[in-house]
Structures are given as structure tokens and as C-alpha cells.
C-alpha positions as CSV (number, residue, x, y, z in Angstrom):
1,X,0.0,0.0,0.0
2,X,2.9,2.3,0.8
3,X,4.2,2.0,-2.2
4,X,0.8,3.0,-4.0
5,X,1.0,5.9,-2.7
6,X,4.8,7.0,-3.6
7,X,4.4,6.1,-6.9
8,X,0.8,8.4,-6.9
9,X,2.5,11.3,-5.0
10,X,5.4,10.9,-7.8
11,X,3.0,11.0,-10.7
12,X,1.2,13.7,-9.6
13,X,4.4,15.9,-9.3
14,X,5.6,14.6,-12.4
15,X,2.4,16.3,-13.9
16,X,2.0,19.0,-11.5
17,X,5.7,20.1,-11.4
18,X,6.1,22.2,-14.1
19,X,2.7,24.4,-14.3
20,X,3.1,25.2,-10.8
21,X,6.5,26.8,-11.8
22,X,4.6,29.1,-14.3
23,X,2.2,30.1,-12.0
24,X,-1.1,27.5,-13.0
25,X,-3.2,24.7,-12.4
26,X,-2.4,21.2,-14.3
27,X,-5.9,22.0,-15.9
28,X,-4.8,25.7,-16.6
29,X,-1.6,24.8,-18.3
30,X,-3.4,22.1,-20.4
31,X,-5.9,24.5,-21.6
32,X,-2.9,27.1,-22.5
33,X,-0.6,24.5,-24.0
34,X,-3.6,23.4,-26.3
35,X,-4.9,26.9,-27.0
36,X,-1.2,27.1,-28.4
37,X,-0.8,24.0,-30.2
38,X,-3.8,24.8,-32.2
39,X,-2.7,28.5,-33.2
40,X,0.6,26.6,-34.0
41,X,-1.3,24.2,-36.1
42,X,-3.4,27.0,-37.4
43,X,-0.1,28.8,-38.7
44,X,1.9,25.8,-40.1
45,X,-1.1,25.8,-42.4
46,X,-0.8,29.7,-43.4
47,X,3.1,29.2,-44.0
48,X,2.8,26.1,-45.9
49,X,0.2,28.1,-48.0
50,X,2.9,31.3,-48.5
51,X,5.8,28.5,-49.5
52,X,3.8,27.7,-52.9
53,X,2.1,31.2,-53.3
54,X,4.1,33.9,-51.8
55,X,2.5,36.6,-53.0
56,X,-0.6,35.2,-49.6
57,X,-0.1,35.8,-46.3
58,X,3.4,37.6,-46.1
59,X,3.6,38.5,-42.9
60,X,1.2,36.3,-40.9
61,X,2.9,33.8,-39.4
62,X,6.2,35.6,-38.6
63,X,4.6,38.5,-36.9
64,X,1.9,35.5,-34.9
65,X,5.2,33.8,-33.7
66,X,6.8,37.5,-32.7
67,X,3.5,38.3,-30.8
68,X,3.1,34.6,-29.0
69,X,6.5,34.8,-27.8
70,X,6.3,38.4,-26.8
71,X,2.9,36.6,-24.6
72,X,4.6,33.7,-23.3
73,X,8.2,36.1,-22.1
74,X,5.9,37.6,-19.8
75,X,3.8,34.9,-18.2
76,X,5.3,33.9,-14.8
């Protein structure tokens, strides 16, 4: 039984660790990190889109990428 519960304490810091450094909840961080990995998604799309017609979207992604790392410098 003991060692049910040190391997549950363990999990839960190995998923807890890490948004408690920046400041959030497990459920916080897993809403941000998605909200992200979509936008991500979202601009791999609009890039791949420039690299056969550059003449579309010229300044999308690279100026999404400077402003979600200008968000994510100053969160905690």
C-alpha cells in the first residue's frame, strides 16, 4: 500500500511540477498549451500556403510567432 502511494505522490508531481513553476493549475496549463498548439497548427497551415504562393499571407505567421513569444516572455 505504501508504495501506491509514492508512486501516486510521484506521478502527480511529475504532472503538476512544471505548471506550478509558471504560475497554473495542471488544468490551466493544459488549456494554454492546447490553445497554443492549435494556433501553432493553425499557422503551419498559413506558412505552408505562403511556400507555394508567396505573393498570400506575407507576414502572418512571422509576426503571430513574434507576438506569442512576446505573450509567453511575460507569463510567470
Amino acid at each position: 500500500m505504501k508504495l501506491i502511494v509514492i508512486i501516486f505522490i510521484t506521478m502527480a508531481n511529475i504532472f503538476t511540477k512544471h505548471p506550478k513553476e509558471v504560475g497554473e493549475t495542471y488544468f490551466q496549463h493544459l488549456w494554454i498549451a492546447l490553445k497554443y498548439s492549435f494556433k501553432l497548427l493553425l499557422l503551419f497551415v498559413i506558412a505552408f500556403i505562403h511556400s507555394i504562393f508567396p505573393f498570400i499571407f506575407k507576414t502572418t505567421t512571422s509576426a503571430k510567432i513574434i507576438e506569442m513569444a512576446e505573450k509567453l516572455k511575460n507569463r510567470k
